[in-house]
DRENLO-552672 format. One line per 5 residues: their letters; for each residue x, y, z of N, C-alpha, C, O. Coordinates in steps of 0.1 Angstrom, whole numbers, plus 5000, padded with zeros to 4 digits. Layout:
N
a	X/Y/Z/X/Y/Z/X/Y/Z/X/Y/Z  ...
REM end
This chain:
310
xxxxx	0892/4931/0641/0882/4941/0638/0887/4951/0627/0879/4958/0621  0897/4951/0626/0907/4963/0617/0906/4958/0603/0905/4966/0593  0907/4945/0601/0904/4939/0590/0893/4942/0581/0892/4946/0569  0880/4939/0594/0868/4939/0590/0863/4954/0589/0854/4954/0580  0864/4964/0593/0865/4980/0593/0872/4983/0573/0866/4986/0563
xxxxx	0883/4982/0574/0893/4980/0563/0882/4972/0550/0880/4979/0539  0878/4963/0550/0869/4958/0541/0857/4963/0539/0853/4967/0528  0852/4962/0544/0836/4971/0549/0837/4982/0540/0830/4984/0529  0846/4991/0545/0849/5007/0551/0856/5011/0541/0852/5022/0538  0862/5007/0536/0877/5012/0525/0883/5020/0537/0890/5029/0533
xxxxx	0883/5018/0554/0893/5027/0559/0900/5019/0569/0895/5010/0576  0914/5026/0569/0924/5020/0573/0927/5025/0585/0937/5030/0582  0926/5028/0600/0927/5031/0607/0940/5026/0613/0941/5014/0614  0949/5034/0618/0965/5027/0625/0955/5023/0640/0962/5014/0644  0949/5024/0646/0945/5020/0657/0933/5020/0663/0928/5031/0666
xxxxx	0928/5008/0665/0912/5006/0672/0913/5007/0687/0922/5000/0692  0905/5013/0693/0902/5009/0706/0888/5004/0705/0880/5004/0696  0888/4999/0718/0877/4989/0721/0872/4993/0738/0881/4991/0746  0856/4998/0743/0851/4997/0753/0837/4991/0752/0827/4994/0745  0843/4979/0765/0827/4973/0764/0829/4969/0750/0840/4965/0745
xxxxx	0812/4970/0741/0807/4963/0734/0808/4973/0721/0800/4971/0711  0818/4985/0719/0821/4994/0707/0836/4995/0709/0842/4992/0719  0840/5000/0697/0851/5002/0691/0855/5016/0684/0851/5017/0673  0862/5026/0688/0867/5035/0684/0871/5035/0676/0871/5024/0670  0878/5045/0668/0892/5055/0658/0895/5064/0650/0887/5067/0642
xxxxx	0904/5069/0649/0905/5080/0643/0910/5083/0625/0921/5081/0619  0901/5087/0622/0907/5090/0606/0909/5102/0596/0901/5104/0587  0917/5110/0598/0924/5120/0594/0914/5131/0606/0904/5136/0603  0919/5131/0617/0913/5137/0629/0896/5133/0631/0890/5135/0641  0892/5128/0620/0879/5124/0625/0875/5111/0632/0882/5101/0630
xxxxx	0865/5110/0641/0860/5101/0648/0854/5091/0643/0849/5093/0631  0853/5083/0647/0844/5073/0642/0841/5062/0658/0849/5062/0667  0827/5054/0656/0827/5042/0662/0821/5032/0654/0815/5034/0643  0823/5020/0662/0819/5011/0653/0809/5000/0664/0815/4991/0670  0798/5002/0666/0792/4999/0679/0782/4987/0674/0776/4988/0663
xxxxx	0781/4976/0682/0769/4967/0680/0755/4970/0680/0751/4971/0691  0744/4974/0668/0729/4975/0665/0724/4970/0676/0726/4958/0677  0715/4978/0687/0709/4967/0698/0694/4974/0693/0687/4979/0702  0688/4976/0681/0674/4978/0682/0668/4966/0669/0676/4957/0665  0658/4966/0665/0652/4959/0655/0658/4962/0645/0658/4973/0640
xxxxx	0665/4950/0638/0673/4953/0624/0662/4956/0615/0665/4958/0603  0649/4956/0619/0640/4961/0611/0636/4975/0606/0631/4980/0596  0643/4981/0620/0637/4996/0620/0653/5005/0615/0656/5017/0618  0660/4998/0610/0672/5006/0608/0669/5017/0592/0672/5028/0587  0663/5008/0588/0659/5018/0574/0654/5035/0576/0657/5046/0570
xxxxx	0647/5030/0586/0636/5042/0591/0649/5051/0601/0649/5064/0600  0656/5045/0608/0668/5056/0615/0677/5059/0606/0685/5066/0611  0678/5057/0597/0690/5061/0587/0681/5073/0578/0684/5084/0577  0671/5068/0575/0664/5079/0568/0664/5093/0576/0667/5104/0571  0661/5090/0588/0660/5102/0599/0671/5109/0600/0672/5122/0600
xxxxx	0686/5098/0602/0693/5106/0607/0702/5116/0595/0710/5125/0597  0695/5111/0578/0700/5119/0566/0689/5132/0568/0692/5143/0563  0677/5129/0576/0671/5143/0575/0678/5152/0581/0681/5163/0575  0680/5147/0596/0685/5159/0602/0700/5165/0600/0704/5176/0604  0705/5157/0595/0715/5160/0589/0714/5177/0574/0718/5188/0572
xxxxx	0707/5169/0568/0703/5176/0555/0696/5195/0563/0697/5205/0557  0692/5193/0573/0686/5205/0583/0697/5210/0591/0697/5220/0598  0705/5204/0588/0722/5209/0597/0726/5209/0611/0734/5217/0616  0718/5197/0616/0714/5194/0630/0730/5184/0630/0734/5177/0621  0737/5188/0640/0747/5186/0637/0754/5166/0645/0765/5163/0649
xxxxx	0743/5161/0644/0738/5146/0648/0753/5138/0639/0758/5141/0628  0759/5127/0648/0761/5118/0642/0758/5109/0635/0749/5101/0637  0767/5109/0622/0765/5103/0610/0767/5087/0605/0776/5078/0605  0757/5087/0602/0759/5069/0597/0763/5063/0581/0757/5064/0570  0773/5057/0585/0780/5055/0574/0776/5039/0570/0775/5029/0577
xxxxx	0774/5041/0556/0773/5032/0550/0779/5021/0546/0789/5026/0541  0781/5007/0545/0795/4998/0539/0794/5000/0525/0785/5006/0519  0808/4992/0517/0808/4991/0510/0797/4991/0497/0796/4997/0486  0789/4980/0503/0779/4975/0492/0764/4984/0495/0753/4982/0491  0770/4994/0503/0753/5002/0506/0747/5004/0519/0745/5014/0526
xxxxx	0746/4988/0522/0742/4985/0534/0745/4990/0548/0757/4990/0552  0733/4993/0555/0736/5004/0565/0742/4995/0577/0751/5000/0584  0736/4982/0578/0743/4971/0592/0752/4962/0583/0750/4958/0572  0765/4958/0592/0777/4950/0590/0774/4941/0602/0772/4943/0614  0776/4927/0593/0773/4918/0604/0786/4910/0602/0791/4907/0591
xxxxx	0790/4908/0619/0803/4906/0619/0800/4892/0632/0796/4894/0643  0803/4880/0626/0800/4869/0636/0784/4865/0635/0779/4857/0643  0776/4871/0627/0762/4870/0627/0758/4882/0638/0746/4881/0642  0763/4891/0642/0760/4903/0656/0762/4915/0644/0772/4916/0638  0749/4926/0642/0748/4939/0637/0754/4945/0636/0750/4948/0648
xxxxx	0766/4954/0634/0770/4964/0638/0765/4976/0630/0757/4976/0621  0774/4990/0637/0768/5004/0628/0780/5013/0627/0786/5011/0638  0785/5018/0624/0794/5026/0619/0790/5038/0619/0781/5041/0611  0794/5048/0626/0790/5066/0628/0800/5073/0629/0809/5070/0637  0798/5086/0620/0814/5092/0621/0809/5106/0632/0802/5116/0629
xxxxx	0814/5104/0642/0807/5113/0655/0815/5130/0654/0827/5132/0654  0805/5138/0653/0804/5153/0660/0807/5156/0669/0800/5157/0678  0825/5160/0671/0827/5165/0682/0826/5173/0685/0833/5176/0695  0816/5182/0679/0813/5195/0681/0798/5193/0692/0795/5203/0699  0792/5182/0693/0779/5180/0701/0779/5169/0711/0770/5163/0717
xxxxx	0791/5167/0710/0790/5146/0718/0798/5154/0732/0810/5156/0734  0787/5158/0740/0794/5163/0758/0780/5161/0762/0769/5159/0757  0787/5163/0774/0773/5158/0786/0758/5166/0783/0758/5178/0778  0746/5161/0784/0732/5167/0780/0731/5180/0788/0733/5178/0800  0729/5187/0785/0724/5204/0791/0710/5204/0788/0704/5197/0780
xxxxx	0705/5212/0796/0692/5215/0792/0688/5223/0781/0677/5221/0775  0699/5235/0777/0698/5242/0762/0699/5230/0754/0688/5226/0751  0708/5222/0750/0703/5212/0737/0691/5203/0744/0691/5194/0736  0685/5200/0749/0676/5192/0750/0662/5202/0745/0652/5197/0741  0663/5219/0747/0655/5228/0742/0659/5231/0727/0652/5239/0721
xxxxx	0667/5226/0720/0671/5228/0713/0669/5220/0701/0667/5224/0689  0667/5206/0706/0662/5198/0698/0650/5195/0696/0644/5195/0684  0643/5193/0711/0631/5195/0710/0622/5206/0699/0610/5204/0695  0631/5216/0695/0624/5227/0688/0624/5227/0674/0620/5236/0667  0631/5212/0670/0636/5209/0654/0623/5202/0648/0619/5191/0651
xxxxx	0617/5212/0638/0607/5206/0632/0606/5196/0625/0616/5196/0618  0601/5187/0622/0602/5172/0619/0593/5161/0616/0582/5160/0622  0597/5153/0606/0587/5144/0601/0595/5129/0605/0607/5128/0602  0589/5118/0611/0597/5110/0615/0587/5093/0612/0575/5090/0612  0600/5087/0612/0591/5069/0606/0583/5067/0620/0588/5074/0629
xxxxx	0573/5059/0622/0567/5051/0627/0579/5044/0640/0577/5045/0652  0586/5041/0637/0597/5025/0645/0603/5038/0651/0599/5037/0663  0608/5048/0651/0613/5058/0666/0600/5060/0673/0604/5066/0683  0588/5058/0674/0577/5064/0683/0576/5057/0691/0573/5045/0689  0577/5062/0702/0575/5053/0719/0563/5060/0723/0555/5066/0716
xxxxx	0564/5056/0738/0549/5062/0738/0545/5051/0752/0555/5044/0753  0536/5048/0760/0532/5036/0762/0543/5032/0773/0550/5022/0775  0543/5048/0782/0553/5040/0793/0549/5031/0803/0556/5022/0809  0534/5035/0805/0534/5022/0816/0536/5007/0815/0542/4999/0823  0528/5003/0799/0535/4987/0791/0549/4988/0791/0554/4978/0797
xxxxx	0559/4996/0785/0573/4995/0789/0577/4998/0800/0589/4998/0800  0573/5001/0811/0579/5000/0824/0577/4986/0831/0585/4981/0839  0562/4980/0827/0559/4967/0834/0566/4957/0829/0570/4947/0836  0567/4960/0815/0579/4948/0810/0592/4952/0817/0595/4943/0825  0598/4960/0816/0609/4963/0826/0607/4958/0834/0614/4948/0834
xxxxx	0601/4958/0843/0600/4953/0859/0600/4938/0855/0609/4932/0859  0591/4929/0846/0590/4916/0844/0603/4913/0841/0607/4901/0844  0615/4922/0834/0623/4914/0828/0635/4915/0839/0645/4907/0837  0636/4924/0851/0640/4924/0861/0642/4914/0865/0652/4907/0866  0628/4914/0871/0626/4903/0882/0628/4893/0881/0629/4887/0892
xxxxx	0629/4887/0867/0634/4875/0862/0644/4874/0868/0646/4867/0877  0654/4882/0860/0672/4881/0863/0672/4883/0875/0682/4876/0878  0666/4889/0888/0673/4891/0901/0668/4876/0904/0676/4868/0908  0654/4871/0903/0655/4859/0907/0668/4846/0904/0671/4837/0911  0672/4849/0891/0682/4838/0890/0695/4846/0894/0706/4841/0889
xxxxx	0697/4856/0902/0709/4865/0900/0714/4870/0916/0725/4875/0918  0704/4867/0927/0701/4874/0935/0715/4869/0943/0720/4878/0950  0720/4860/0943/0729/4850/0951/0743/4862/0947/0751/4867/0955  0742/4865/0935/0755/4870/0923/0760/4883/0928/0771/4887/0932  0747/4889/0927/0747/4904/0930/0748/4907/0942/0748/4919/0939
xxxxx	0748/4906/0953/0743/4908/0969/0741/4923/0971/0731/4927/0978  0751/4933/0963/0744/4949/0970/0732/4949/0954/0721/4952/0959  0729/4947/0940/0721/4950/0941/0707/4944/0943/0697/4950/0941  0708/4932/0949/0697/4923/0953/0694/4930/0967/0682/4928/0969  0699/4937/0976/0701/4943/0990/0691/4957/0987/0687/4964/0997
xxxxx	0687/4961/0973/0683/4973/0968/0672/4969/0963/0662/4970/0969  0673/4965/0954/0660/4958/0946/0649/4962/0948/0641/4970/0942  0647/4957/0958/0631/4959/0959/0625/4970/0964/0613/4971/0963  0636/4982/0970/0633/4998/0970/0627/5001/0961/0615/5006/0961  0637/4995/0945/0637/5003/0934/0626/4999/0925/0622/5004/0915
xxxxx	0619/4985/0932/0608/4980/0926/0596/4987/0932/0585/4988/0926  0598/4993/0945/0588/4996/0950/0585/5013/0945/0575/5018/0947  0595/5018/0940/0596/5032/0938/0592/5032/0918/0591/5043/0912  0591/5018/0911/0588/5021/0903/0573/5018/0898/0568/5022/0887  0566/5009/0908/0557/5007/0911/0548/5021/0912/0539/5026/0904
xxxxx	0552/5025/0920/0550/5042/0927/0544/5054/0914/0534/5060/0911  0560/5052/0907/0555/5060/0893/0546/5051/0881/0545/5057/0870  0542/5041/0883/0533/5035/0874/0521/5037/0880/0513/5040/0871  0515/5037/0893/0510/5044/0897/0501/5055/0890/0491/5053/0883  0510/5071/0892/0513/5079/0891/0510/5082/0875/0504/5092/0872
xxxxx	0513/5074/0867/0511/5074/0852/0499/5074/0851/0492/5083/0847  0494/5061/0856/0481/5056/0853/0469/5063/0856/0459/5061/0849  0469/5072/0868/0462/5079/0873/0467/5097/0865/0459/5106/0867  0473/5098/0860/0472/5108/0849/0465/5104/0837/0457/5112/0832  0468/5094/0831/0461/5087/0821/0444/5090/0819/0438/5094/0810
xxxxx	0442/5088/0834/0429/5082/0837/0421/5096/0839/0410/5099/0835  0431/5107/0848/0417/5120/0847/0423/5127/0838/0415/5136/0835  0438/5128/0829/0437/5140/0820/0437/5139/0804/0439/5129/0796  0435/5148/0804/0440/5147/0787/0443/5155/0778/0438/5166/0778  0458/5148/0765/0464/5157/0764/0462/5166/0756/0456/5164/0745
xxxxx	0469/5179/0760/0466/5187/0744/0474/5191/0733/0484/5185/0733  0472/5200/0723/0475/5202/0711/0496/5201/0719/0505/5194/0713  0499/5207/0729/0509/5209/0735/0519/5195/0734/0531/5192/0733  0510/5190/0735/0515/5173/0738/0519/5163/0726/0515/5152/0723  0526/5170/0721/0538/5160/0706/0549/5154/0712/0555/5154/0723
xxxxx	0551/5146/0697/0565/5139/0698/0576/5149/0694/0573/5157/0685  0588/5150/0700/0594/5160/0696/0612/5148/0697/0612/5138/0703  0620/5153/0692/0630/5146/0695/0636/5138/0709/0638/5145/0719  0637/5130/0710/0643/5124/0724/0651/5112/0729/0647/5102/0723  0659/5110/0736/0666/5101/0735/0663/5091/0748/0659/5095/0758
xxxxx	0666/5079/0745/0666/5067/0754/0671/5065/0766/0666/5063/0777  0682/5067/0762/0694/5070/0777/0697/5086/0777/0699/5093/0767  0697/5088/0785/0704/5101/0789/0713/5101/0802/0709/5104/0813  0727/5097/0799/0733/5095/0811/0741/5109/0813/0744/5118/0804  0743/5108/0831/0750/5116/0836/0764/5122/0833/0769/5133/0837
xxxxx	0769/5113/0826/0783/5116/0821/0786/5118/0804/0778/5111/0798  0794/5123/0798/0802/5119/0785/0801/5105/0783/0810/5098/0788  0793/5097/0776/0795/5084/0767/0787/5084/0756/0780/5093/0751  0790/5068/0752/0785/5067/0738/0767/5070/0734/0761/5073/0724  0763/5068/0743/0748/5071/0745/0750/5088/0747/0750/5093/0758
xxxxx	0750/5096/0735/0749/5110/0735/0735/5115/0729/0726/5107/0726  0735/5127/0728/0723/5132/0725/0721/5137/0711/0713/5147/0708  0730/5130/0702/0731/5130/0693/0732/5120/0678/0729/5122/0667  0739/5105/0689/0733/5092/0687/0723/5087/0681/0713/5085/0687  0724/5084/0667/0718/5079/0664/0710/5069/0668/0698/5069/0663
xxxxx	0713/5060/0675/0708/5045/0681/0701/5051/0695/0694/5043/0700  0702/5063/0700/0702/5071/0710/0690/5082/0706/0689/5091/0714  0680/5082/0695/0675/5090/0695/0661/5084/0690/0661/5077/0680  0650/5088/0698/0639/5086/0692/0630/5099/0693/0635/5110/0696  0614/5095/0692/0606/5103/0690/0595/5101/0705/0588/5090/0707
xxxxx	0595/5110/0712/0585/5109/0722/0580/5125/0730/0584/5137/0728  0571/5121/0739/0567/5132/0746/0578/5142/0750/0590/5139/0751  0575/5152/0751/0588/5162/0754/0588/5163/0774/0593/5172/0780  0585/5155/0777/0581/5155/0793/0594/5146/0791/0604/5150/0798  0596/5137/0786/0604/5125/0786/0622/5128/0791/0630/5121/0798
xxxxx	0624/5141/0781/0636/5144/0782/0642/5147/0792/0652/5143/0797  0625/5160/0797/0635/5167/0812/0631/5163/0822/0633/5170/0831  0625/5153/0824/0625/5144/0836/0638/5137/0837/0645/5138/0847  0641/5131/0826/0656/5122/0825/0667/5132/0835/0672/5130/0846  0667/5145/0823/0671/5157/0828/0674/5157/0845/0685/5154/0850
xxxxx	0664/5160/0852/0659/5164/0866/0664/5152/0874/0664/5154/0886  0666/5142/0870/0673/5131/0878/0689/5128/0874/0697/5123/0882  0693/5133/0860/0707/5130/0861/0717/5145/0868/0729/5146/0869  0705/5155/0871/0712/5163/0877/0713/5166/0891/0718/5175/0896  0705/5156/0897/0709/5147/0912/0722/5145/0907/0729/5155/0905
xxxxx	0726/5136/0906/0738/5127/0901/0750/5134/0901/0761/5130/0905  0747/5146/0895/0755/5153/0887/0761/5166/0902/0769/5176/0901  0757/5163/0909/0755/5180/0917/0752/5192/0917/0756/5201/0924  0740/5189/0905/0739/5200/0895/0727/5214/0908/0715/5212/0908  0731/5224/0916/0723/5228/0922/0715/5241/0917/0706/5249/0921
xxxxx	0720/5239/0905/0711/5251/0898/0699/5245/0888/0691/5252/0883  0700/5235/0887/0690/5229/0883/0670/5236/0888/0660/5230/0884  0671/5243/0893/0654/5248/0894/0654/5263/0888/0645/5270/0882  0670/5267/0891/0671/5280/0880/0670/5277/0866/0664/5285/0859  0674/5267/0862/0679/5260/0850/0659/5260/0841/0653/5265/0832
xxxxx	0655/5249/0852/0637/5248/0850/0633/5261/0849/0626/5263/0839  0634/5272/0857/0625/5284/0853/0627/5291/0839/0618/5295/0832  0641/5292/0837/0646/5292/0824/0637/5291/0814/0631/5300/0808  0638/5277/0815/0633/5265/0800/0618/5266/0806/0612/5268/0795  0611/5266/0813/0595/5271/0810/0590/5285/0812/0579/5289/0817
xxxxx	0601/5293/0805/0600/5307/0805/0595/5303/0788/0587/5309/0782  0601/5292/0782/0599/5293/0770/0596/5283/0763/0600/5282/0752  0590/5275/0767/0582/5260/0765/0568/5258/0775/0568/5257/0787  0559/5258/0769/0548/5255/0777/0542/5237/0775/0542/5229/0766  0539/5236/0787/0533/5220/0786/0521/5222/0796/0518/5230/0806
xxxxx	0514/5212/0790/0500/5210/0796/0497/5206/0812/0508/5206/0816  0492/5205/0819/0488/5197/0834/0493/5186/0830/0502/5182/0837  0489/5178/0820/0487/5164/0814/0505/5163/0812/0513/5155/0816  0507/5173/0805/0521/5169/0804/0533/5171/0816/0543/5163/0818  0530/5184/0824/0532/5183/0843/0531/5166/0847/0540/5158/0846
xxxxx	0523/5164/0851/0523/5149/0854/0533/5141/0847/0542/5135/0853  0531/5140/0837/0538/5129/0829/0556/5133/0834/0564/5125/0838  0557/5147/0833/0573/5148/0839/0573/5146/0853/0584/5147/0858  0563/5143/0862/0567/5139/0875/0563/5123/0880/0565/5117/0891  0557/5119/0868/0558/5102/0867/0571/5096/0865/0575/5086/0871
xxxxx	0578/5103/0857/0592/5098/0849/0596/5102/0861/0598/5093/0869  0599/5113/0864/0610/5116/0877/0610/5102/0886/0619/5096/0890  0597/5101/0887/0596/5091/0897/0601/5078/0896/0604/5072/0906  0601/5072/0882/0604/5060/0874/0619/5065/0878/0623/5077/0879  0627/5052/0883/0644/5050/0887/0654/5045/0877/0663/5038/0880
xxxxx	0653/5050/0863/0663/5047/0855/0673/5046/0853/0679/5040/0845  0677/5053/0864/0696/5052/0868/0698/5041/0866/0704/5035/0856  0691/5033/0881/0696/5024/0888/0689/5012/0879/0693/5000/0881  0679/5013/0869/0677/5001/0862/0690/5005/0851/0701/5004/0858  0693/5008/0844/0703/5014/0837/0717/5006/0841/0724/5001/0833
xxxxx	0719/5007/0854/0731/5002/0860/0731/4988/0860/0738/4980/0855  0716/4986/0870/0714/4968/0867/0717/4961/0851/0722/4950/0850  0713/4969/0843/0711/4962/0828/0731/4961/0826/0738/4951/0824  0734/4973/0828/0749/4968/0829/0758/4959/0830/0765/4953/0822  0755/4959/0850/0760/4949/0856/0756/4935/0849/0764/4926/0849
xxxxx	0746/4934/0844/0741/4921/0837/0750/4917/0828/0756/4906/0828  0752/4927/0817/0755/4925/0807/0773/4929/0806/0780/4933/0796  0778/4925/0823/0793/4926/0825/0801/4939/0819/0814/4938/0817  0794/4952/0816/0797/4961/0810/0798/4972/0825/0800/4984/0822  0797/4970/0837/0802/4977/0847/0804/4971/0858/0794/4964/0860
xxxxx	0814/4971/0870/0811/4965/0882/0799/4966/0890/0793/4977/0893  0796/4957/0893/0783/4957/0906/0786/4971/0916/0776/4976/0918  0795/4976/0921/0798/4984/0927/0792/4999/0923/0788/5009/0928  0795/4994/0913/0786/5011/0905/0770/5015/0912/0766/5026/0912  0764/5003/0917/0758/5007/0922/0756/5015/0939/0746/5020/0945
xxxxx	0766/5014/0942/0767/5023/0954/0771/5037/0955/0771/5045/0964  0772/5038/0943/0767/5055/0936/0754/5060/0936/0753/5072/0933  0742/5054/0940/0727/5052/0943/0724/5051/0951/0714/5058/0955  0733/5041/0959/0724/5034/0970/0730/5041/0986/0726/5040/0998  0739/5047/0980/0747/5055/0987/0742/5074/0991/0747/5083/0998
xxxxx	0731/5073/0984/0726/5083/0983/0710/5084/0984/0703/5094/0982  0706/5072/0989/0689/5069/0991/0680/5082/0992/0672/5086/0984  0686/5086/1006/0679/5095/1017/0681/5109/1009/0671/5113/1003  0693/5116/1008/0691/5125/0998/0688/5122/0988/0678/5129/0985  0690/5114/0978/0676/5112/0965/0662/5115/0973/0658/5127/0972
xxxxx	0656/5108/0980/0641/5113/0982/0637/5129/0986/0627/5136/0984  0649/5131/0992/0647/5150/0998/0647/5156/0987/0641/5167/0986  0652/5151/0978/0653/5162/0964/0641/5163/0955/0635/5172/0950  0638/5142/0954/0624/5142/0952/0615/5150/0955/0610/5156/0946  0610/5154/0969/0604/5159/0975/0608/5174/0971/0597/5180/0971
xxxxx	0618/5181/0967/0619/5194/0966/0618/5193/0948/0620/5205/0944  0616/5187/0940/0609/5187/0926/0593/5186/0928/0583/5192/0923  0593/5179/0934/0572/5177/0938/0573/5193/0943/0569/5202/0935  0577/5197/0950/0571/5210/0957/0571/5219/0947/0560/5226/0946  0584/5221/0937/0588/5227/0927/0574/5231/0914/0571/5241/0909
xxxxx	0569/5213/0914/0559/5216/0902/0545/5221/0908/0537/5227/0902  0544/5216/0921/0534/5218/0932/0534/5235/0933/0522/5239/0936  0540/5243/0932/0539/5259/0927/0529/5261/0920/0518/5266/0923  0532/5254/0908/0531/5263/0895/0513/5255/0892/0503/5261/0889  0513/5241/0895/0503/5230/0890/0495/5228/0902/0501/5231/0913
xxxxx	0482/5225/0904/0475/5211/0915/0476/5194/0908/0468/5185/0905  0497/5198/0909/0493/5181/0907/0490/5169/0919/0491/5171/0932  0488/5160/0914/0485/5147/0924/0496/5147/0934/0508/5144/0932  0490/5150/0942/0500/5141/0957/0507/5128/0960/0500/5120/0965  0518/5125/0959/0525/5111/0963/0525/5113/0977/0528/5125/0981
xxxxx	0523/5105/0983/0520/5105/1000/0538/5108/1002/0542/5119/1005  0545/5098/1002/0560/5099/1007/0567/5109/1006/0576/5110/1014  0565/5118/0998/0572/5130/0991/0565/5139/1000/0572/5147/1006  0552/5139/1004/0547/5148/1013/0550/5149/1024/0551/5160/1029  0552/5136/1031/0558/5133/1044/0572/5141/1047/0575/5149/1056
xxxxx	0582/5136/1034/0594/5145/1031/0589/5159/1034/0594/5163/1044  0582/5168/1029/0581/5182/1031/0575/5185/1041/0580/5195/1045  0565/5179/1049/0561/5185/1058/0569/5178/1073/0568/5181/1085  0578/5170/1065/0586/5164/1084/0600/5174/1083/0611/5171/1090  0599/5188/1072/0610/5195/1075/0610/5207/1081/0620/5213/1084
REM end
């Protein structure tokens, strides 16, 4: 890979590392990775343009470097790659101030970042699941031993979507604002600054992500954290809902599955989840109550049971 970096790149780096499916190094104290394209090589035009906008706005986003001949993907074995020289001034665990922070960057953005349309992307999720557990189920034993909780709990929040869908609607409040795909609980390459890591969606999107990685996290200030941030963000009923749909949607643990698939963590990782069932739902239950203050949102029966059997 040093070779091909060195050619590409005009840069010489004394040493690559390699995790998983990217490649590190350092060049004159700066960072770089060198990570495999996993979106439509179609839509890379349109994220490169974006990410020179925000750049040009002084949004301090990792940068995508060009090869030699222009071209923004290097294909190496016939497989994409991308080249970003990363911010270490912004590449740490997601907070809630930068996720308010971004959200508030005014913005004109391509078509190919707009999501939207979670209940079709959650069913395909579930379809492409169910596939792999069916040929996988023998492989995996703790997450096959889970599964179908997590099918049943995402069922739950599709649900839950659909029936927001169906009585509200949204208002002027309800844009696409910056947002990212993954939002994991820890320091990795999936930052919030990520190029390959950043699209355009509902602003409900983020702090739901939010509100579940800080389960994970131990994070117990987390509802001080929320009074905070809707001291100074307002969102609709319509958009209430939509953050207690996502909450409900289990991304971790598909997140993890996709991993383990893709031999990029041990199966075991998942008993960081599953190990925590019973408290995940209590907490559930104390975010429903949380928005249940302020909103008359919809009732999930289970979450109610949780509050009133305490």
């Amino acid at each position: 890979m040093k070779n091909t970096i060195n050619y590409y790149y005009n840069l010489n780096p004394n040493k690559i590392n390699q995790i998983f499916d990217y490649y590190y190094f350092y060049i004159n104290n700066e960072l770089y990775y060198f990570c495999i394209y996993t979106k439509n090589p179609k839509d890379i035009k349109g994220i490169y343009q974006f990410n020179q906008e925000l750049i040009q706005k002084d949004v301090l986003v990792n940068e995508i470097i060009n090869n030699r001949t222009g071209t923004i993907l290097t294909y190496v074995n016939q497989i994409p790659y991308l080249l970003t020289k990363i911010n270490i001034n912004v590449n740490k665990p997601a907070s809630i101030a930068e996720i308010s922070f971004l959200s508030n960057i005014p913005i004109s953005y391509p078509k190919e970042l707009m999501r939207g349309n979670w209940g079709n992307l959650w069913i395909s999720k579930i379809d492409y699941l169910e596939y792999h557990h069916e040929q996988n189920y023998q492989k995996y034993p703790l997450l096959s031993s889970s599964f179908n909780y997590f099918i049943g709990l995402s069922e739950n929040a599709i649900g839950y979507l659909n029936q927001t869908i169906v009585k509200l609607k949204p208002e002027k409040a309800d844009i696409g604002v910056i947002s990212h795909d993954v939002m994991a609980s820890d320091d990795t390459v999936y930052g919030l600054y990520d190029p390959q890591n950043i699209i355009i969606d509902h602003k409900a999107r983020d702090i739901a992500e939010y509100i579940k990685i800080a389960f994970f996290r131990d994070n117990y200030a987390i509802f001080d954290e929320l009074d905070e941030y809707f001291k100074h963000h307002y969102f609709s009923f319509y958009g209430i809902q939509l953050i207690m749909s996502r909450v409900l949607w289990p991304s971790f643990y598909f997140e993890v599955y996709d991993a383990v698939l893709r031999n990029q963590v041990n199966e075991s990782m998942v008993l960081k989840i599953t190990s925590r069932i019973e408290e995940y739902e209590k907490y559930l239950a104390d975010v429903f109550r949380y928005f249940h203050k302020y909103y008359p949102i919809d009732d999930v029966a289970w979450l109610t049971y949780h509050i009133n059997s305490r």
